[in-house]
Structure formats: structure tokens, C-alpha cells
ROMI-763767 format. One record per residue: residue number from 0; residue in three letters; x, y, z of N, C-alpha, C in turn. Coordinates in steps of 0.001 Angstrom, whole numbers. Atoms other than C-alpha are relative to their C-alpha. Example, Ala and Ser with C-alpha at 12.3 -4.5 7.8 and 13.67 -1.06 7.14 Angstrom:
<recs>
REC   resi   resn       n.u       n.v       n.w      ca.u      ca.v      ca.w       c.u       c.v       c.w
REC      0    Ala       890     -1190         0     12300     -4500      7800       900      1200         0
REC      1    Ser      -820     -1190       -60     13670     -1060      7140      -770      1090       730
</recs>
This chain:
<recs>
REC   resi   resn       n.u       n.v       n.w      ca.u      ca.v      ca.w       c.u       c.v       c.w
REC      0    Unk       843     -1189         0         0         0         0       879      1240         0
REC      1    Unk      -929     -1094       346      1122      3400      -947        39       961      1692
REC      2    Unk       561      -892     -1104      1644      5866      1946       602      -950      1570
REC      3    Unk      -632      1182     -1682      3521      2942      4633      1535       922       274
REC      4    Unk     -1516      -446      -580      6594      4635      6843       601     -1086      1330
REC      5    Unk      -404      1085     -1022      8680      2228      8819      1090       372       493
REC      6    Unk     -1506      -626      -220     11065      3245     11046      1477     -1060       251
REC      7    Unk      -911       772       319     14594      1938     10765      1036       401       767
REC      8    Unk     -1515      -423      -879     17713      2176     13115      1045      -610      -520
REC      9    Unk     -1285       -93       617     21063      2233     11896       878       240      1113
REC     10    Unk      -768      -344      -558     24303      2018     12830      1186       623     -1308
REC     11    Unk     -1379       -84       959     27399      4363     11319      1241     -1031        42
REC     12    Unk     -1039       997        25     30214      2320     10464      1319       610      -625
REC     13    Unk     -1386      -582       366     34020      3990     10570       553      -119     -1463
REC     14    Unk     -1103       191       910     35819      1918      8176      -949      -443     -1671
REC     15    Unk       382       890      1117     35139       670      4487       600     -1118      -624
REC     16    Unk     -1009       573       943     36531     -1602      2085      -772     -1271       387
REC     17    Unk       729      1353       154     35744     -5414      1427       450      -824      1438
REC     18    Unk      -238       693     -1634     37797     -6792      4425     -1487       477      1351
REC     19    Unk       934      -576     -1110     35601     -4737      6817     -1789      -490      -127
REC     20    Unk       983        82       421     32487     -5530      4752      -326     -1992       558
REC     21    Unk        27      1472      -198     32894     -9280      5208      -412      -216      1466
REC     22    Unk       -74       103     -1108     33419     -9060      8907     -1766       405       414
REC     23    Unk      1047      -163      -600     30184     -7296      9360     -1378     -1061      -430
REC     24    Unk       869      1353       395     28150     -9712      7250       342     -1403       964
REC     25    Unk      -388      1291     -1476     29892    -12743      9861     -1200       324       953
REC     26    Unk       636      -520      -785     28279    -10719     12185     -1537       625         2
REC     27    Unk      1106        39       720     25156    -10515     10473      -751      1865       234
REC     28    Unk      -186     -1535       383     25251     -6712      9685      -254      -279     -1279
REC     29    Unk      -438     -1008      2026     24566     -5215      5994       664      1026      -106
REC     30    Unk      -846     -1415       357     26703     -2684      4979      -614       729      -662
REC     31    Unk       864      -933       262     25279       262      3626       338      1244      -212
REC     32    Unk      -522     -1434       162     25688      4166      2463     -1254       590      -150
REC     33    Unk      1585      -568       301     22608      6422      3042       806      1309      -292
REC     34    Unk      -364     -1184       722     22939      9365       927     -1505      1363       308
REC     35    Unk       971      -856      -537     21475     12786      2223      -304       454     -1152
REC     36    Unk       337     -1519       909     19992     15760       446      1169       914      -249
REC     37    Unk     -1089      -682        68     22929     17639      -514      1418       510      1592
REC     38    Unk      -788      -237     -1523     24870     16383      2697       734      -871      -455
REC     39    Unk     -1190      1546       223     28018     13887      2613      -642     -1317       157
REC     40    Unk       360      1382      -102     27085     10311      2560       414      -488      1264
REC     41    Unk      -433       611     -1332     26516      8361      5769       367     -1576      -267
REC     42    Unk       -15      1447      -240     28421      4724      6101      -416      -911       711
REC     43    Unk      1146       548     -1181     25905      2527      7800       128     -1095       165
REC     44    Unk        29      1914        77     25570     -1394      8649     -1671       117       425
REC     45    Unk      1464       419      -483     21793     -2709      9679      -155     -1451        81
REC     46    Unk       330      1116      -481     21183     -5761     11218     -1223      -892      -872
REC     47    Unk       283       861       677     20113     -8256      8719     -1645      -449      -200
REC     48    Unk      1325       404      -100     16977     -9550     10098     -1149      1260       214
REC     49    Unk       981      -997       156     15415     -6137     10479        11       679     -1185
REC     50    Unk      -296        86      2019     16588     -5081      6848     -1337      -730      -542
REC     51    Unk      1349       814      1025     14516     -7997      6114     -1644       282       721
REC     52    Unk      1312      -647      -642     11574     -6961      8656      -729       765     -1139
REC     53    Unk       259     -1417       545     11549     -3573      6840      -492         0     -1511
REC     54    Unk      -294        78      1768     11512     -4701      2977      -470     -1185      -363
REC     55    Unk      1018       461       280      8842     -7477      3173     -1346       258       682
REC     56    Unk      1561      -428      -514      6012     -5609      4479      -555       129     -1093
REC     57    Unk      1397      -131       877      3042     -4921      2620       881      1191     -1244
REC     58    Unk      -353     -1665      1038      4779     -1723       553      1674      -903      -363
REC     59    Unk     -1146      -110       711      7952     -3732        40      1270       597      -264
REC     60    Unk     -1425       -52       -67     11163     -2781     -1453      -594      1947      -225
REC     61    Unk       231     -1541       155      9137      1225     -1724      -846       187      1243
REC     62    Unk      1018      -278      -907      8016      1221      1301      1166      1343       656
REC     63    Unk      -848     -1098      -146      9367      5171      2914       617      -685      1377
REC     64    Unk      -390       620     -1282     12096      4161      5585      -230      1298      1033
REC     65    Unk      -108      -586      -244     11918      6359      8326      1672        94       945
REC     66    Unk     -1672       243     -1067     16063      6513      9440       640       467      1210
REC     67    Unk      -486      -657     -1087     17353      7179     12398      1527      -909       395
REC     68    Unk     -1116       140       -78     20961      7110     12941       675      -782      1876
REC     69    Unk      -358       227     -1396     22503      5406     16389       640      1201       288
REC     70    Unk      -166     -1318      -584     22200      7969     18761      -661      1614      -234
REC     71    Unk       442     -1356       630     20506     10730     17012     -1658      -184       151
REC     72    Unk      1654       342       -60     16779     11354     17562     -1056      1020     -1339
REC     73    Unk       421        13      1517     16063     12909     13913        52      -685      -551
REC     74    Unk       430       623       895     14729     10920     11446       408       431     -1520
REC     75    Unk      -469      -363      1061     15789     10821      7913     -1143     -1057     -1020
REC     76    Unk       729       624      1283     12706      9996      4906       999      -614      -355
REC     77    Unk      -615       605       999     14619      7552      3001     -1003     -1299     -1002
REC     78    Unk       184       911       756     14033      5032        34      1373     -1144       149
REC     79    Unk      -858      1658       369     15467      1608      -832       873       737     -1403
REC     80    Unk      -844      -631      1604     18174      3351     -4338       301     -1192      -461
REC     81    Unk      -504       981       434     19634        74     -4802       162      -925      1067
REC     82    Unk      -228       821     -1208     20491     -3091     -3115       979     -1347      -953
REC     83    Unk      -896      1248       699     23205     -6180     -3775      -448     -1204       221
REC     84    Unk       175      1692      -875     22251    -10101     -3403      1300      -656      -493
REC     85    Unk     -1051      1168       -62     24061    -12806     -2910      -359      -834     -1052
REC     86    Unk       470       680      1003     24085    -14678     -5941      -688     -1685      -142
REC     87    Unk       622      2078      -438     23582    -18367     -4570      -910       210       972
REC     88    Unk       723       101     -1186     22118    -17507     -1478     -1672      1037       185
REC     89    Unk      1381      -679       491     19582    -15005     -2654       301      1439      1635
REC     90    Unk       745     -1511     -1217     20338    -12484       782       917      1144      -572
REC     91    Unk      -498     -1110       179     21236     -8844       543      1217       449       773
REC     92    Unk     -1291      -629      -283     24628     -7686       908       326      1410      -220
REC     93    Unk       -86     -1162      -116     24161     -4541       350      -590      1139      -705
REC     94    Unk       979      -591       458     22189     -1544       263       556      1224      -154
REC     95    Unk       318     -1500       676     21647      2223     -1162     -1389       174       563
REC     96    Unk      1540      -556      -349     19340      4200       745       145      1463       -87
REC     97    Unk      -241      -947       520     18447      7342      -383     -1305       970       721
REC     98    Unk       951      -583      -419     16983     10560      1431      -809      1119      -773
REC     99    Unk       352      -301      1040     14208     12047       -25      -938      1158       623
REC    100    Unk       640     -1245      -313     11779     14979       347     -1405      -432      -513
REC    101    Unk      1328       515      -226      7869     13780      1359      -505       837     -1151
REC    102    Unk       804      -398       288      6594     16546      -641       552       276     -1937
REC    103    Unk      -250      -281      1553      8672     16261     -4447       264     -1175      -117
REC    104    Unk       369      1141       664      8189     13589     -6923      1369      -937        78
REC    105    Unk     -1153      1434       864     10663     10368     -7431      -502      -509     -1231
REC    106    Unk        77      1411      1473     11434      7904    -10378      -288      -829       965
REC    107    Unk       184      1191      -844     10625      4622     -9162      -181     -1075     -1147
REC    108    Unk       813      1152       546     10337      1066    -10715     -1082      -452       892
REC    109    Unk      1102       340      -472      7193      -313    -10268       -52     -1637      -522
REC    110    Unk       488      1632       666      6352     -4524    -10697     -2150       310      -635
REC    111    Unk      1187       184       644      3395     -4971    -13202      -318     -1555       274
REC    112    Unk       446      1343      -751      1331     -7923    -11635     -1040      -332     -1221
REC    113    Unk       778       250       845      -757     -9451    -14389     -1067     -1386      1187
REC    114    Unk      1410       508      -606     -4542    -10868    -13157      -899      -508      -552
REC    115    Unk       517       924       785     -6862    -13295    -14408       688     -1178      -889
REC    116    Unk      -484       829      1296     -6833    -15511    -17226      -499       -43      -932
REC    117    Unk       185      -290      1641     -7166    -15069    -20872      -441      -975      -387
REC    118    Unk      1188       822       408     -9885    -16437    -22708       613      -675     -1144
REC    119    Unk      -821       374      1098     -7525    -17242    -25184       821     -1040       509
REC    120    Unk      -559      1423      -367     -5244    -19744    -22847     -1032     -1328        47
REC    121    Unk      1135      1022        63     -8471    -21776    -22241      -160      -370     -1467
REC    122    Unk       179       407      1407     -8686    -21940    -26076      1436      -344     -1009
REC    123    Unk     -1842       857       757     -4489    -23360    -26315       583       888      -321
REC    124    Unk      -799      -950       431     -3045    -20096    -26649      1294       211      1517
REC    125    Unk     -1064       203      -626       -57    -19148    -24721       -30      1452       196
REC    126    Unk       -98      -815     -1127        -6    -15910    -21730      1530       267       -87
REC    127    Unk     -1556      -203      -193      3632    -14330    -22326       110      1574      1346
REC    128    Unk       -52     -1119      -855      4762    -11255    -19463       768       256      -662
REC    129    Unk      -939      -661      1007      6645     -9116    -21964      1623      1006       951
REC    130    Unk      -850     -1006      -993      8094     -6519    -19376      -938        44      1263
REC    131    Unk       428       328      -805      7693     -7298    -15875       -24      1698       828
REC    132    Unk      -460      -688      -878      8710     -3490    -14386      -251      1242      -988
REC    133    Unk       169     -1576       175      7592       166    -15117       396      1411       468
REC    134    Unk      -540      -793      -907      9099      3349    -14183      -956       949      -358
REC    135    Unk       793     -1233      -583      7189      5887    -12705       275      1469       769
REC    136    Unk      -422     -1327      -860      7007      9202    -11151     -1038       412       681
REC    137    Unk       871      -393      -828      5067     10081     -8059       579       413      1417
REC    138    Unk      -912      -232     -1630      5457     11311     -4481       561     -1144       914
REC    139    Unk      -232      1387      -319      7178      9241     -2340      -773      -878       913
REC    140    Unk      1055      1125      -460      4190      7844      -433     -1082       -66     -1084
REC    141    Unk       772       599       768      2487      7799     -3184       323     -1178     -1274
REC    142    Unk      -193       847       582      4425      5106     -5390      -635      -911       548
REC    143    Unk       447      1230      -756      2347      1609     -5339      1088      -779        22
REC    144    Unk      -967      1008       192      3934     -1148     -4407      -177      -955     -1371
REC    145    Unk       145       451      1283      2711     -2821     -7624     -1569       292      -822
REC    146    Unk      1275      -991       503        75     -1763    -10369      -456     -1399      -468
REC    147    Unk       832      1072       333     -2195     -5011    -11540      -568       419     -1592
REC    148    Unk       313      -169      1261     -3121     -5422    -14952     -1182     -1043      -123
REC    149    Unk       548      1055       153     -6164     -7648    -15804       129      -311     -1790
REC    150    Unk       259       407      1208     -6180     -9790    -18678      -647     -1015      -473
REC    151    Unk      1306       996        99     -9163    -11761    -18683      -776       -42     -1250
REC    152    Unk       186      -477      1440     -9974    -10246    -21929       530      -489     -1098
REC    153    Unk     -1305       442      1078     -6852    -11448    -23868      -467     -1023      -468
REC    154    Unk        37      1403      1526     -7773    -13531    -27432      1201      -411      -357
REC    155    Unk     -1349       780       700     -5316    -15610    -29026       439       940     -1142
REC    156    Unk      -588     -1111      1006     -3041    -12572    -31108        46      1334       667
REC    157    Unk       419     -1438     -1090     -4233     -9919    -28183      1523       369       256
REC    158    Unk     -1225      -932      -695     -1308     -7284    -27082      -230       719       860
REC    159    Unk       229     -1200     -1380     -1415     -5236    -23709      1176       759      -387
REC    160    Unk      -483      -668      -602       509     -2394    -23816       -14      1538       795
REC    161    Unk       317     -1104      -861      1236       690    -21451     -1006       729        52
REC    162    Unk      1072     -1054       674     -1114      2748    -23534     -1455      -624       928
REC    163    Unk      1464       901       -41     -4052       -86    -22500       344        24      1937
REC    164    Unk      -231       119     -1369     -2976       254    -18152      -778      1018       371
REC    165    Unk       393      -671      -968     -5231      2004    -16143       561      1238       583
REC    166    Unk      -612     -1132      -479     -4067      5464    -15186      -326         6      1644
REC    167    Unk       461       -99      -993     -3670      6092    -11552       529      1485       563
REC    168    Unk       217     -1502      -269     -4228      9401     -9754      1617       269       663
REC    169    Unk     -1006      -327     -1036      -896     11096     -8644      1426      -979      -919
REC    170    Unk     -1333      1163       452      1436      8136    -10381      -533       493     -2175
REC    171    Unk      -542      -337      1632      2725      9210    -14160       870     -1318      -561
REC    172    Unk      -415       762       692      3874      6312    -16305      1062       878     -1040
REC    173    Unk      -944      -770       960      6998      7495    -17899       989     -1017     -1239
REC    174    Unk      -713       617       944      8029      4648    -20245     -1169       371     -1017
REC    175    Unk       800        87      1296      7260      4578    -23965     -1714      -841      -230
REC    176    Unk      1232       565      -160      2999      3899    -24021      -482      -973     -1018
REC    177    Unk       109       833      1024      3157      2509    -27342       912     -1658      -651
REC    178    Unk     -1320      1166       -96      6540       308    -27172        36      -333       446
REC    179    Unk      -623       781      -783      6354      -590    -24427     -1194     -1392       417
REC    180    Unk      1257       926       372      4494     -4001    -24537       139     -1153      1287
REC    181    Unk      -190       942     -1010      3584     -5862    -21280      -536     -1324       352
REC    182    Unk       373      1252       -81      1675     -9046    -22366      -599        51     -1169
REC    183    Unk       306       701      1752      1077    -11207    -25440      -950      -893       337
REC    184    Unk       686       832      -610     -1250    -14149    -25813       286      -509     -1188
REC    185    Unk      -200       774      1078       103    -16412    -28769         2     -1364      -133
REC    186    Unk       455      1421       453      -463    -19707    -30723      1269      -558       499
REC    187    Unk     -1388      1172      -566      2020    -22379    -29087       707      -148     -1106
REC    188    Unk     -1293       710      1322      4804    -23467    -31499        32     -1133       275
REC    189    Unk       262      1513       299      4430    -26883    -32277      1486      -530      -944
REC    190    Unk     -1546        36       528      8104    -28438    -33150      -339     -1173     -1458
REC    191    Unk       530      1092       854      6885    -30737    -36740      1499      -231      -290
REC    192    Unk     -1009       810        28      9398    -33445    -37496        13       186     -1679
REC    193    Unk       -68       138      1341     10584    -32363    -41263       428     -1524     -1046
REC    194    Unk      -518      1296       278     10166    -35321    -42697       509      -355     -1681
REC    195    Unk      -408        92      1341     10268    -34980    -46557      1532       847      -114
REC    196    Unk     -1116      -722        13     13610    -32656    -45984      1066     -1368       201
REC    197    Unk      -471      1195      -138     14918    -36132    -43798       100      -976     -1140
REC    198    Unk      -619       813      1083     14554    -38349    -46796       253       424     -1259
REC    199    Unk      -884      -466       917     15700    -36465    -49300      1768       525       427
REC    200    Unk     -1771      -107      -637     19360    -35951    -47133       483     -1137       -46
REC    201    Unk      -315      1652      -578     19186    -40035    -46435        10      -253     -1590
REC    202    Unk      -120       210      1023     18843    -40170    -50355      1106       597      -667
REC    203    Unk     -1080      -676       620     21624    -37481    -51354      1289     -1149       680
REC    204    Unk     -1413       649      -650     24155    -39378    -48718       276     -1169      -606
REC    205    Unk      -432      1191       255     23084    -42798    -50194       712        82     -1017
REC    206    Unk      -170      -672      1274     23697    -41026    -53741      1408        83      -345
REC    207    Unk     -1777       -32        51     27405    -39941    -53049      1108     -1413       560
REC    208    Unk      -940      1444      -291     28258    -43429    -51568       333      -904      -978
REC    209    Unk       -52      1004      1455     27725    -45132    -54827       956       718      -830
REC    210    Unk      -674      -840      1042     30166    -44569    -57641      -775      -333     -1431
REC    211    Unk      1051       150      1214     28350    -43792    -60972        12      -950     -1085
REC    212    Unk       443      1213       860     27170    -46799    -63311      1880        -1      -741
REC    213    Unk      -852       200      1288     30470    -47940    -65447      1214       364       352
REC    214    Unk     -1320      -889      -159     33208    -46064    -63992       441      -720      1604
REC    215    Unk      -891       418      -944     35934    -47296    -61771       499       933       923
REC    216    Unk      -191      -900      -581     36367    -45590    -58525      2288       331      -512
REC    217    Unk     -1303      -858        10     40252    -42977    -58916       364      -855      1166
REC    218    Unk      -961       797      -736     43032    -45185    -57437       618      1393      1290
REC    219    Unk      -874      -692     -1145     44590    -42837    -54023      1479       717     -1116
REC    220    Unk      -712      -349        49     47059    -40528    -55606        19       272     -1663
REC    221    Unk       285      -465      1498     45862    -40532    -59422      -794       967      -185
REC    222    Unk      1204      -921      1083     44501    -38407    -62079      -956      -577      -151
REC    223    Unk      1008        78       544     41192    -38645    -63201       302      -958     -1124
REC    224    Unk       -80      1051      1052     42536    -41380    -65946       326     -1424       309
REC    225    Unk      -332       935      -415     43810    -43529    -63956      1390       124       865
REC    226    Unk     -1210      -245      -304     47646    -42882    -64097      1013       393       922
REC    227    Unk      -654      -491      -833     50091    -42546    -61405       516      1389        91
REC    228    Unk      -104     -1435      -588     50402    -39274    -59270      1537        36      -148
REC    229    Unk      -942       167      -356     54092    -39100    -60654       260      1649      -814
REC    230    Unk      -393     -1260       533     56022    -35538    -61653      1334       124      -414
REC    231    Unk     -1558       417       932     58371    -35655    -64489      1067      1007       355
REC    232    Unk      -971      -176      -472     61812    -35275    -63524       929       740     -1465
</recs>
């Protein structure tokens, strides 16, 4: 839901670099850089399991953090800017949080959730998600956490795109409305076994194995007459 603030405690963290970074992950810390409003960047860690508290609630990876620094009893609006995973393990190693101003617009990706089912899969057609993610511009409690598309409608050849999404009050769709295409509904591909191509290859191969009516296969090292491959001296 748009409009969720969660507050978040932090700790600064002196040093940087990958040695240091490791240690705090042991210690089940994230490392972290929250970037002010035209202030120096703070180096932060956050305790893992509240990270994850904070960034599966209902609002997700846009949900507004509210930051508060160890020790400090101001609060800092922030967003989620970026974040690292672990490539096997799927957890976050590290984040970008970014402070922002309640009352002027952000970019934002948004997840496009597609709903129903197309009258066209029931009739053997095939439901593709073209582009799963939209960028937007709205305040920062007003980004959703995801916009729903229905496509209960969708015939076999049907196209959704941007142009065809629901406008919502306050949130501006800023990708291409016409290009940008977020669900198909097409005839399956059916793999047919070429079979007249197959025996006409099994006929060329038998073709070149034979040597032609009358004629004696070329001895290893002759001409075309017969005669030894020899070069007059």
C-alpha cells in the first residue's frame, strides 16, 4: 500500500573496504551508504533480520524508511536506491538508501502484476509477461507497491501495452505507451518433425556413396585417368 513509513535504526560504520564488509556480514550486519539531500554520505551497517523486517512488508522494497541514525533522535525519509544479493544464497549484501523529500516527486520502478486468465489460454493459446517493471514518477508515499493489470480479456493474437494500463491518480507512467508491450497471448509453437527434408538428405548421402554406373572408382594418388600421381623429372 502506498503511503507505509517504517522506522529503521542504523548504525554508522568507521571503516570501508571489502575486508571490513565481510566481517560485518559474519556478524550478520549489511553494509550500507545512506545518501542525504545535498549532505556527505553516511556509512551505515543494519542488522540483517530487520533489513529484512523492513523490505517485506506490505509496501515492500518502496516502502518510505523512516532513518534514524545510532544515537541521534532525527529521522531521515529515506528510500530503498539500490540493493546487492548474494548470488547463490539469494540475501542482501548490500544496500543504497536514499533521502528524499515527502513533498517532491521520485522515479521509481514499479512490478506490473498481471490478473486473471485469458480467454484465449483456455482456447491453447499461450499468456507471455513481456516486461515485468515500469518506471514511474510520483510522491514518495504515493508510489504503489505494484500496479495489476487484468487480462481476462486477452484472445489468441491480443497485445497489452502501457497505452491499454489504467491510469492512476498522482502516479505518471513514464516509459514509452506505445513500445512498451507488457503481455502477449500467442499460438504455441508446435516443433513438426521435417520429414520430406529427412529423406531427401538419407537419399543425397546414399547417392554420393555409390560410384556412378560404369566407372571405376580414382586409385589414391591418381589423375582422373587412372595414371600414377608421378612428376616428371
Amino acid at each position: 500500500m502506498a503511503g507505509e513509513r517504517i522506522r529503521l535504526e542504523v548504525k554508522e560504520r568507521a571503516r570501508r573496504g571489502t575486508s571490513d564488509s565481510r566481517r560485518l556480514r559474519r556478524d550478520g550486519l549489511v553494509p550500507g551508504v545512506l545518501y542525504g539531500r545535498g549532505k556527505p554520505p553516511h556509512a551505515i551497517c543494519i542488522p540483517e533480520r530487520e533489513l529484512r523486517r523492513v523490505l517485506t512488508g506490505d509496501h515492500g522494497l518502496h516502502a518510505i524508511l523512516d532513518v534514524v541514525l545510532e544515537g541521534q533522535k532525527s529521522t531521515h525519509a529515506s528510500i530503498l536506491k539500490d540493493f546487492q544479493q548474494d548470488s547463490i544464497r539469494g540475501r542482501i549484501i548490500h544496500v543504497d538508501l536514499q533521502e528524499v523529500r515527502l513533498d517532491q516527486p521520485i522515479h521509481a520502478q514499479v512490478v506490473v502484476e498481471l490478473v486473471g486468465e485469458p480467454a484465449g489460454v483456455t482456447e491453447g493459446g499461450v499468456l507471455s509477461q513481456v516486461v515485468r517493471e515500469i518506471t514511474v514518477e510520483a510522491l514518495p508515499m504515493e508510489v504503489p507497491d505494484r500496479i495489476e493489470l487484468d487480462v481476462s480479456g486477452m484472445q489468441i493474437g491480443d497485445t497489452l501495452r502501457l497505452a491499454d494500463l489504467d491510469t492512476r491518480e498522482g502516479v505518471t507512467y513514464l516509459d514509452d505507451p506505445e513500445e512498451t508491450v507488457l503481455a502477449n497471448v500467442t499460438v504455441p509453437s508446435r516443433v513438426v518433425e521435417p520429414e520430406d527434408e529427412v529423406a531427401e538428405e538419407d537419399a543425397e548421402v546414399a547417392e554420393g556413396e555409390e560410384s556412378p554406373e560404369g566407372e571405376a572408382p580414382a586409385e589414391a594418388g591418381g589423375d582422373s585417368s587412372g595414371a600414377p600421381g608421378t612428376t616428371e623429372g
